[in-house]
C-alpha positions in Angstrom: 146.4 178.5 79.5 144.4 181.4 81.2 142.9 183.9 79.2 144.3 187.3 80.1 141.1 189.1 80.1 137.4 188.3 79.9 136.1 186.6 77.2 132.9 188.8 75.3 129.9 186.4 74.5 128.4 187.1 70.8 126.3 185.7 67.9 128.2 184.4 64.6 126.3 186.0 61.7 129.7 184.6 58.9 132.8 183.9 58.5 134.6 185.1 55.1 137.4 185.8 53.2 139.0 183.1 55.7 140.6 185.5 58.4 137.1 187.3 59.5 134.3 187.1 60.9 131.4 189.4 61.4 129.6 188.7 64.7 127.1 190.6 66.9 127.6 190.8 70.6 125.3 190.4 73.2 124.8 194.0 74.1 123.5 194.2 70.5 126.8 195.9 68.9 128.0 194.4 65.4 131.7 193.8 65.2 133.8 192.2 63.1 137.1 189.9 64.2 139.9 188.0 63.2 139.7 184.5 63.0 143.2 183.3 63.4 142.2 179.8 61.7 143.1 179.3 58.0 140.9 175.6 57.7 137.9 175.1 56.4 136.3 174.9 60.0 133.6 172.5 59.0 130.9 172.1 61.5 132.2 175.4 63.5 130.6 178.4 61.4 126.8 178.0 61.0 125.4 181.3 61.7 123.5 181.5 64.6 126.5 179.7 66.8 127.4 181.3 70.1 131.1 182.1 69.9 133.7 184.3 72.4 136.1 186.5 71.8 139.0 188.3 72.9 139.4 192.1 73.0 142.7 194.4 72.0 143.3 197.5 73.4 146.1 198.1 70.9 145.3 201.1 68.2 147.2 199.6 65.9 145.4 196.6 65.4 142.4 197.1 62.4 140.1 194.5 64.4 140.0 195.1 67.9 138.2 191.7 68.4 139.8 187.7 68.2 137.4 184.8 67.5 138.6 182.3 70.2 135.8 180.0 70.6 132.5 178.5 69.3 129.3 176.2 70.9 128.5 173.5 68.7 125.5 171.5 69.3 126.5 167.6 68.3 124.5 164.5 69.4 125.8 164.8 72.9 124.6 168.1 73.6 126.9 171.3 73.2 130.1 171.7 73.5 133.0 174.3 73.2 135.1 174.5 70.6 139.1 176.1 70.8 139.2 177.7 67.1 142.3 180.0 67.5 145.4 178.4 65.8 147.9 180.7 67.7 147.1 178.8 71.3 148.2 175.2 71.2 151.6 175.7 71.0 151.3 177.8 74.4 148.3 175.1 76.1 150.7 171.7 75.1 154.4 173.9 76.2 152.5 175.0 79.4 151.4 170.8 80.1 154.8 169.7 79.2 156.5 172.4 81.3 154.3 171.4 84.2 154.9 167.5 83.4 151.3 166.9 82.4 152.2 164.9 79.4 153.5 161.6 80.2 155.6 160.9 77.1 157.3 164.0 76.9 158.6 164.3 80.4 162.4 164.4 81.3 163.8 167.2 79.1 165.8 169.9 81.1 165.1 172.6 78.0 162.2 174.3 76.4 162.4 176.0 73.0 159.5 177.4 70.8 159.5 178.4 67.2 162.6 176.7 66.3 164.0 177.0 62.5 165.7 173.8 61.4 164.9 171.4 58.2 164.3 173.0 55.3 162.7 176.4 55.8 160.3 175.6 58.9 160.2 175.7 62.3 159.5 173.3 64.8 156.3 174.5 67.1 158.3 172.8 70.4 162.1 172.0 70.9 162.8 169.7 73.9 166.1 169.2 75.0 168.5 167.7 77.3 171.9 166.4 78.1 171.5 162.8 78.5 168.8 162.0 75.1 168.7 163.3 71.7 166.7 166.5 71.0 162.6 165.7 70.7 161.0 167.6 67.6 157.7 168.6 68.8 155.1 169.5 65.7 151.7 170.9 67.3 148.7 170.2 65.3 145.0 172.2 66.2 142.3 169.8 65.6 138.3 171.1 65.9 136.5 168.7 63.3 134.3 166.4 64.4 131.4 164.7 62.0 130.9 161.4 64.2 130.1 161.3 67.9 133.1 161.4 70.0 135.3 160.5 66.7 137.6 164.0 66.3 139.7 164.0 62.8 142.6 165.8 61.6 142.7 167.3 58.7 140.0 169.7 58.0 140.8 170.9 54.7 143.5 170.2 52.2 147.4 170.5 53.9 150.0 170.6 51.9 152.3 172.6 54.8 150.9 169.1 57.2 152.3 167.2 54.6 155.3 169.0 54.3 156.0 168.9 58.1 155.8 165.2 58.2 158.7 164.9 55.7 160.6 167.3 57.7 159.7 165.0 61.0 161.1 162.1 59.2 164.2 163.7 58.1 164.9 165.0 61.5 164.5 160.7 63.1 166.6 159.8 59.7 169.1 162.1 61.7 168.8 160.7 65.0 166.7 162.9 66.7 163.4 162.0 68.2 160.4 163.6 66.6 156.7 163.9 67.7 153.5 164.8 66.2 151.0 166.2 69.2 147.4 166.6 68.1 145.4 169.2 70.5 141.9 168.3 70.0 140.6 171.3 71.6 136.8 170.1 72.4 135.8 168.4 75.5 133.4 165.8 73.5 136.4 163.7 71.2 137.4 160.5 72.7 139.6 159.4 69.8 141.2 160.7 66.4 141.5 159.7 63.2 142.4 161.0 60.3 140.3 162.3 57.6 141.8 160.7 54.5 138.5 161.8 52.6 139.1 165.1 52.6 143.2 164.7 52.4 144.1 161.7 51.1 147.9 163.1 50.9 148.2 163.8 54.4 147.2 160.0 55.3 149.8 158.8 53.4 152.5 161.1 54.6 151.5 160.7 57.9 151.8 156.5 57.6 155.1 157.3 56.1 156.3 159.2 58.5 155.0 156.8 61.7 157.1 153.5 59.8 160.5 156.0 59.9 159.5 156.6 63.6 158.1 159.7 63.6 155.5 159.5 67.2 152.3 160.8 67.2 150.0 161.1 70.1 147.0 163.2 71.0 145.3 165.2 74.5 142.0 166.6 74.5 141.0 169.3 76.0 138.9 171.0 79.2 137.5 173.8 78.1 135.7 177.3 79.3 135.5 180.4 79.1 138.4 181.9 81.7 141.0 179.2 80.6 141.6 175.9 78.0 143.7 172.7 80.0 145.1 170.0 78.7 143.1 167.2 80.3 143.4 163.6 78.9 145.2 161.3 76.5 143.2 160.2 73.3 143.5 156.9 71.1 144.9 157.7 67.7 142.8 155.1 65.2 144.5 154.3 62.2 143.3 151.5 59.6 146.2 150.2 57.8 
């Protein structure tokens, strides 16, 4: 996924009231953004961080800017951080539409924002005439506390939870159903998940894996003109 215009370079001074985020650029002009990420974003908003951000030219819009990214310094150096919620479901539609992700390759059809279940919509609809329909649920993960170990969830998710039941229903049906985790930094070799921060979500998620429902997870090659799917991670699960 290419960026459609140039990324501005800033300063994070905070991030509040979930959805914002006051920042000052580097030609010295304070702005604030959206920050289209509802987690907690542990480890990502220490003031101080270098972030980047996308500009509007649309006079409707109250913020003009979009917090897309953040530099993290971890115990193997910096790295860049993909923050904004509303990307993966274009990054991991653009990979499969190009055939970059091994186990979702021969589907004919390519659906986003699909309603079925109960209420929801499934991030990714593949489809085809010889193989039942493939249920795609795209998670965003950023949280990393351990070198190289990325986790999933950051905060408390019920609507994760609720997702997974869905998932299961949809295999119960005879459908296939997969949950792709983007780990969008460049310095995760392997997920878990963080079961002591959401213990529900751990237990819905090892309930949906023994109906069938698939899970599998890409990190990401990131900078500042564009954010690629580049390599398959190891999902570790105790239990």
């Amino acid at each position: 996924m290419k960026f459609a215009t140039p990324l501005e370079r800033g300063t994070l001074t905070k991030r509040y009231k979930r959805f914002l985020a006051d920042i000052v650029l580097d030609d010295g002009q304070a702005v604030t953004a959206s920050c289209p990420n509802t987690g907690s974003m542990m480890g990502l908003v220490d003031p101080g961080n270098p972030v980047w951000l996308t500009t509007s030219d649309n006079p409707k819009r109250k913020y003009r800017h979009t917090w897309e990214m953040v530099e993290v310094t971890t115990s193997r150096g910096t790295a860049l951080v993909g923050l904004n919620t509303g990307r993966p479901n274009t990054i991991v539609s653009e990979a499969v539409g190009d055939g970059s992700i091994a186990e979702l390759t021969g589907y004919t059809n390519l659906r986003n924002e699909v309603k079925y279940g109960t209420n929801s919509r499934i991030d990714i609809l593949l489809e085809a005439d010889d193989r039942p329909a493939c249920y795609v649920e795209v998670k965003n993960v950023t949280l990393l506390r351990h070198a190289g170990l990325a986790e999933f969830p950051d905060g408390v998710t019920a609507r994760g939870a609720k997702h997974l039941m869905e998932m299961s229903k949809m295999v119960e049906q005879g459908a296939r159903a997969v949950m792709f985790y983007l780990v969008q930094r460049a310095d995760a070799d392997r997920l878990t998940f963080a079961s002591d921060i959401d213990p529900a979500y751990l237990k819905a998620f090892k309930h949906a894996r023994d109906v069938g429902v698939e899970a599998i997870a890409y990190g990401c090659s990131l900078n500042t003109q564009e954010i690629t799917i580049e390599r398959n991670l190891p999902i570790i699960l105790d239990g």
